[in-house]
FIDO-590969 format. One record per residue (C-alpha): y, x, z. Coordinates in steps of 0.5 Angstrom, whole numbers, plus 500, padded with zeros to 3 digits. Layout:
# FIDO-590969
<r><y>Y</y><x>X</x><z>Z</z></r>
...
END
This chain:
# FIDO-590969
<r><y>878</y><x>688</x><z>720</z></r>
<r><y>875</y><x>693</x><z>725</z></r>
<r><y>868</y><x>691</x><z>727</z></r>
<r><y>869</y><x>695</x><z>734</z></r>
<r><y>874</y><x>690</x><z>737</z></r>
<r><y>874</y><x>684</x><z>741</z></r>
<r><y>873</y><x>678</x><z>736</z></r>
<r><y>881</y><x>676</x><z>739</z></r>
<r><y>884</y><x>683</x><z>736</z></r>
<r><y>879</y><x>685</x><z>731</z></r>
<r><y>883</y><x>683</x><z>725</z></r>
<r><y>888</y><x>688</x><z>725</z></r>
<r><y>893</y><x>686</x><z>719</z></r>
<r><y>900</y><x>684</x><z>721</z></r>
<r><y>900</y><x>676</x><z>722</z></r>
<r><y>904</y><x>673</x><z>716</z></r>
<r><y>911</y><x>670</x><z>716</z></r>
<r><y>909</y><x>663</x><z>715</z></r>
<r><y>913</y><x>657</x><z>710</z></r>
<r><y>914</y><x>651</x><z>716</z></r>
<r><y>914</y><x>644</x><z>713</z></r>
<r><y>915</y><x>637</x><z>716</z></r>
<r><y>917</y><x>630</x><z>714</z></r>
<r><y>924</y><x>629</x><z>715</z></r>
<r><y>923</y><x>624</x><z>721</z></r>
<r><y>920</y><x>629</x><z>725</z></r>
<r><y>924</y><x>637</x><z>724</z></r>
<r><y>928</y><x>635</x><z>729</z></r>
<r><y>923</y><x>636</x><z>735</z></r>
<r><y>922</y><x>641</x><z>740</z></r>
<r><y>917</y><x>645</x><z>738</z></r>
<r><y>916</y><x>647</x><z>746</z></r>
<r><y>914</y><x>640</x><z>747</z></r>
<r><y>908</y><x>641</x><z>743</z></r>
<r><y>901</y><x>642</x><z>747</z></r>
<r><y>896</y><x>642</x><z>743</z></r>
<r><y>895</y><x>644</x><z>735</z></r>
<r><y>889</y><x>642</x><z>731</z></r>
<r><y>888</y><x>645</x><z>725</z></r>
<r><y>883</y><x>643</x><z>719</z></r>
<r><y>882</y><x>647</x><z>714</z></r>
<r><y>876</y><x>648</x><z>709</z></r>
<r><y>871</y><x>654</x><z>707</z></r>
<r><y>874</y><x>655</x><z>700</z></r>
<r><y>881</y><x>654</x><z>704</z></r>
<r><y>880</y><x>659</x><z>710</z></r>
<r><y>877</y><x>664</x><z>706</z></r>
<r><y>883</y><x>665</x><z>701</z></r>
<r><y>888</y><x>665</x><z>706</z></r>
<r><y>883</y><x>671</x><z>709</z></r>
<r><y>883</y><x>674</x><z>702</z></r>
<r><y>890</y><x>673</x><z>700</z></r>
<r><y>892</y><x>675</x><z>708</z></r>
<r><y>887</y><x>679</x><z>710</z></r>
<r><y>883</y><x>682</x><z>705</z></r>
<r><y>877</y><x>680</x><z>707</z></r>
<r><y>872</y><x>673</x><z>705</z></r>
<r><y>872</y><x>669</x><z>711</z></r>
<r><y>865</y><x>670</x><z>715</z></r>
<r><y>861</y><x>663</x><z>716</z></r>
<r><y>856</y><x>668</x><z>721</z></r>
<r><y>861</y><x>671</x><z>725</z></r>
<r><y>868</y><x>666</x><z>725</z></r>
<r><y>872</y><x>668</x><z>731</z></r>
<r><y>876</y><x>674</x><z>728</z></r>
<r><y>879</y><x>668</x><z>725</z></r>
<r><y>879</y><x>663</x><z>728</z></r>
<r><y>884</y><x>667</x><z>733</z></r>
<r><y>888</y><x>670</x><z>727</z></r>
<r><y>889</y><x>663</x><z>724</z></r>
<r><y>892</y><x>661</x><z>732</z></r>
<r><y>896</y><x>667</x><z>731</z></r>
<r><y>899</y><x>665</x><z>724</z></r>
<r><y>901</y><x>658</x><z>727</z></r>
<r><y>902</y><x>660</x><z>734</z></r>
<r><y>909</y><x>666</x><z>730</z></r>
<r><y>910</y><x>660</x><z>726</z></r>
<r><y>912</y><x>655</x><z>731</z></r>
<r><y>914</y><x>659</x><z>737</z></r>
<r><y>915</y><x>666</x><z>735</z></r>
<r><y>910</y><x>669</x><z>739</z></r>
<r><y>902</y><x>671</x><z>736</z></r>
<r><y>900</y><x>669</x><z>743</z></r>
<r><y>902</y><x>663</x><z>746</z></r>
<r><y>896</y><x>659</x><z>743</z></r>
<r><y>888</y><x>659</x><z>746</z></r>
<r><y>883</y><x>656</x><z>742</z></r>
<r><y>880</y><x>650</x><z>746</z></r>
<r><y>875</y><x>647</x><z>741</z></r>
<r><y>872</y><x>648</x><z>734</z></r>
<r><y>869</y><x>642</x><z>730</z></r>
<r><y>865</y><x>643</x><z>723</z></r>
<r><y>865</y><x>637</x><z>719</z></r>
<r><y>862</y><x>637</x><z>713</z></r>
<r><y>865</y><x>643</x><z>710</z></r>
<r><y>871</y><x>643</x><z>714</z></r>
<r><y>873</y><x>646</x><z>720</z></r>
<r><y>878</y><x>643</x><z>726</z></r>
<r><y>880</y><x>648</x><z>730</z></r>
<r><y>884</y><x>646</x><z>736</z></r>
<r><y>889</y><x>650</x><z>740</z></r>
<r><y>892</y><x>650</x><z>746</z></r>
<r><y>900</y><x>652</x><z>748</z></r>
<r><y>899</y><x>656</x><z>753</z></r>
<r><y>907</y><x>655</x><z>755</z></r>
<r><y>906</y><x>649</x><z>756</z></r>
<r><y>900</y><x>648</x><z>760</z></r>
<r><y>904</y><x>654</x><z>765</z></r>
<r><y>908</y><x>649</x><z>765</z></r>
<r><y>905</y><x>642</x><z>765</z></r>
<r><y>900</y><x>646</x><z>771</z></r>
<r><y>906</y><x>646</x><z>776</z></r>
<r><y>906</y><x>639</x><z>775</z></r>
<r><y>899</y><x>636</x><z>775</z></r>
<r><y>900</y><x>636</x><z>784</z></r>
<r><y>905</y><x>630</x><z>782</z></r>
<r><y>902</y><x>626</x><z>777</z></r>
<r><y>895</y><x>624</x><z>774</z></r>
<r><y>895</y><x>627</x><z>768</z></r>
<r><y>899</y><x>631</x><z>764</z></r>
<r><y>902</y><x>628</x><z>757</z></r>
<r><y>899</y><x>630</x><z>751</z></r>
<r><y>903</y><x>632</x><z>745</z></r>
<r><y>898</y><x>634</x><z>739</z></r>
<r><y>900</y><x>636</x><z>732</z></r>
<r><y>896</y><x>637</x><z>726</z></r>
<r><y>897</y><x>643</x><z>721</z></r>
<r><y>895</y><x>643</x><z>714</z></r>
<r><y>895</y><x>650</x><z>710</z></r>
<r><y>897</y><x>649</x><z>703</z></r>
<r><y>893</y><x>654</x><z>698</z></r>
<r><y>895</y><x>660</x><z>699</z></r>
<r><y>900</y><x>663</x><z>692</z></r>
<r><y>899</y><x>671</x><z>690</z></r>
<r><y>907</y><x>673</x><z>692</z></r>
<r><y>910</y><x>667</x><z>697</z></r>
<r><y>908</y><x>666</x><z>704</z></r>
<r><y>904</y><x>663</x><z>706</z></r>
<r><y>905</y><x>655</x><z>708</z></r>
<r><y>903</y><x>650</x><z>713</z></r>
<r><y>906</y><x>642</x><z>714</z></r>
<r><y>905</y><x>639</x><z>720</z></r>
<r><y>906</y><x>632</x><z>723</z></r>
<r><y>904</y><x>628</x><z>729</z></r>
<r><y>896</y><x>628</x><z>730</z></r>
<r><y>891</y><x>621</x><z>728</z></r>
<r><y>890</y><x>618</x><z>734</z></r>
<r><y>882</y><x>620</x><z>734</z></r>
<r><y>884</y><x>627</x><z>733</z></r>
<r><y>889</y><x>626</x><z>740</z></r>
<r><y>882</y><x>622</x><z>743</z></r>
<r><y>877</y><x>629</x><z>741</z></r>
<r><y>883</y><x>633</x><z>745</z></r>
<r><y>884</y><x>629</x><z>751</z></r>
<r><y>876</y><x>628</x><z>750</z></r>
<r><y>875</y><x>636</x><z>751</z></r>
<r><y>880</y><x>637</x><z>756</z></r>
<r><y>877</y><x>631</x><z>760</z></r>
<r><y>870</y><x>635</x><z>759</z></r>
<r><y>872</y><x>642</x><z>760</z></r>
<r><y>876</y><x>640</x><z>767</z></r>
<r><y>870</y><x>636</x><z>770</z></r>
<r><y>866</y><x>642</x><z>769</z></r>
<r><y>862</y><x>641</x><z>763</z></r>
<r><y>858</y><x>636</x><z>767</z></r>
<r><y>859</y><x>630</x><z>764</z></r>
<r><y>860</y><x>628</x><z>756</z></r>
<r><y>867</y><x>626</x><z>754</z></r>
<r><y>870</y><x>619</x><z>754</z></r>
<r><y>873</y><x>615</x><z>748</z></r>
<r><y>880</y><x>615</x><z>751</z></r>
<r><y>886</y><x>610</x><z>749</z></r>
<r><y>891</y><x>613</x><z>746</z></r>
<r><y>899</y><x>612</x><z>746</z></r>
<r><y>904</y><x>615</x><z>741</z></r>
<r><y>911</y><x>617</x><z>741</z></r>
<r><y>914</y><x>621</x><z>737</z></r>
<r><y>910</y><x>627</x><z>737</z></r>
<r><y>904</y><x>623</x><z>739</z></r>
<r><y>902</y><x>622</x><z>747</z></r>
<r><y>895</y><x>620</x><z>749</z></r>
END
């Protein structure tokens, strides 16, 4: 880890090829039409991936560094590109964290739109790392996300588009297959 680098570079080790598993039902699905990951992981859990990975503990004072490496692990893993993912949000709860990340491809591409429609959809997944094992790659399963984590997106989308100005409504939330709010 270099310390004199910006938070989004300061982990400097290669990211790492990732084991990507799903339920049967949803393999099959574009991973294009993905708008939004959220990923939760625990403190005893980000710090073996970091030790395992990186080969350093997880900083609970100084979080960034990897919170932007594990949007790269995911990001390579499901689209072949390290960058293509941005942080929206990060929630602690308890001794977790659910760090939210937007597809930066898909918001290119869903902001060419939005002078037609309203409000664009919402494709939201969930990753869950499992813990990491000395000589295998790492892994990651993914489903369709719970409709409360679809609300705290579209909440947080909501509050950032409004200019930070008024709290987050509670949204209803319709789903498809990969889970439309």
């Amino acid at each position: 880890m270099d310390e004199t680098l910006p938070d989004y570079r300061a982990i400097t080790v290669p990211v790492p090829k990732v084991n990507v598993a799903a339920e049967d039902q949803y393999k099959a699905l574009p991973v294009a039409e993905i708008s939004h990951v959220v990923v939760q992981l625990s403190d005893n859990r980000m710090n073996s991936i970091m030790q395992s990975v990186v080969g350093v503990p997880y900083d609970f004072n100084k979080p960034w560094p990897f919170r932007f490496y594990i949007s790269k692990i995911v990001s390579k893993a499901f689209f072949d590109d390290e960058e293509q993912l941005e942080c929206l949000n990060t929630v602690r709860v308890q001794t977790s964290e659910f760090i939210a990340f937007t597809n930066n491809a898909k918001q290119s591409a869903s902001s060419k739109l939005e002078s037609h429609t309203d409000k664009t959809e919402l494709r939201v997944v969930e990753v869950d790392f499992s813990k990491p094992q000395p000589g295998e790659y790492l892994r990651f399963f993914w489903k369709p996300a719970r409709g409360i984590i679809c609300q705290k997106v579209q909440g947080w989308l909501d509050f950032s588009s409004n200019g930070l100005q008024k709290a987050p409504p509670l949204v209803e939330s319709t789903h498809s297959i990969l889970t439309s709010c």
